[in-house]
Structure formats: structure tokens, C-alpha cells
N, C-alpha and C positions, 0 to 999 in steps of 0.2 A: 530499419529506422528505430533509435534508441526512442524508449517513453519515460516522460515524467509521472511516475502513478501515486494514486491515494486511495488507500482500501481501508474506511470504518467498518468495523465490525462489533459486534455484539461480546462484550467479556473481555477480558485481560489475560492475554497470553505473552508467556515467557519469554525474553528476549531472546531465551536460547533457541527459539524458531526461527531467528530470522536464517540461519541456510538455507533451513529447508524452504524458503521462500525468499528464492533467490537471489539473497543478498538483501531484501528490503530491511529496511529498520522498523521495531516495533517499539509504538510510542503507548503505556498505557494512559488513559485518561482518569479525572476525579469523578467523571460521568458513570461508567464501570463498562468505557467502551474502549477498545484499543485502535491504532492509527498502523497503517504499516506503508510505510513512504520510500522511495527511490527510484532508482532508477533502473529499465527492464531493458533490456538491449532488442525485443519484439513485441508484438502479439502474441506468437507461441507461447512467450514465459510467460508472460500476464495472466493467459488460460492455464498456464501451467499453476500460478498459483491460486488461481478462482477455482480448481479444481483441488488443490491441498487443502482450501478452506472447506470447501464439500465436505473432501474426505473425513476432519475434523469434525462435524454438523457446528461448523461457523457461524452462524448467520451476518450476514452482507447488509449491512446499511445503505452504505454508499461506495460509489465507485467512479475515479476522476480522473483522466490520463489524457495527458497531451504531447504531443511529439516536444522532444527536449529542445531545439530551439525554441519554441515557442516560451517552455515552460521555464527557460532561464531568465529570458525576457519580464515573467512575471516572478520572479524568485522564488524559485522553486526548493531552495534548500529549508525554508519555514514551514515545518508539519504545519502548523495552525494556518497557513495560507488563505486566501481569502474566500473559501469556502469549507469551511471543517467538516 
């Protein structure tokens, strides 16, 4: 089951991560936090990149995922969606 995910994090990182985090997009913010949004084809990948931010010492704010029907329904292509 694909997810629609939102991972805030603490700090502004490169766009040039988003591979290595599997394809998410990385949005920075004026807050001096970044946004990394898309879409994860499991759970696996999801842990896969809550573990990349680990590895990094990320630190995780927040974190928002809903199965992609749902999260089309709410439009999901807006990082700023209704809960930043």
C-alpha cells in the first residue's frame, strides 16, 4: 500500500538528498526547518527513511502518513497541507 508522507524536521537540508530518501522532496522552510513530502510505495520505505534521518542525527518533529487514496482526496500534492 503506497503512503502519502510528511516528515518535519529540524534544519535545512540539501535537496540533493532527496534519493537518498527515496524520492521524497525536500521543501526548506523560513522557520530553519525542512519538509520532506511524497510518496513511499510501504512502511518499509518510510522506516527506511526514519532511519536515514537517524543516521544523519535529524531530529524529527513531526511525522504525517496516510495511505494515498485517502491522501489524494485531501490534496496531497500541497507540502503546506493542512497540518504543517
Amino acid at each position: 500500500m503506497s503512503l502519502s508522507v510528511r516528515l518535519l524536521v529540524h534544519g535545512h537540508l540539501s535537496e540533493n538528498w532527496s534519493a537518498w530518501f527515496a524520492g521524497l522532496q525536500v521543501q526548506n522552510r523560513s522557520d530553519g526547518s525542512a519538509l520532506l513530502f511524497g510518496i513511499l510505495p510501504d512502511i518499509a520505505a518510510l522506516y527506511g527513511a526514519i532511519d536515514r534521518l537517524r543516521d544523519l542525527n535529524v531530529m524529527l518533529f513531526s511525522l504525517t502518513c496516510s495511505p494515498v487514496a485517502q491522501a489524494q482526496s485531501r490534496e496531497a500534492d500541497d507540502p503546506e497541507g493542512p497540518n504543517p
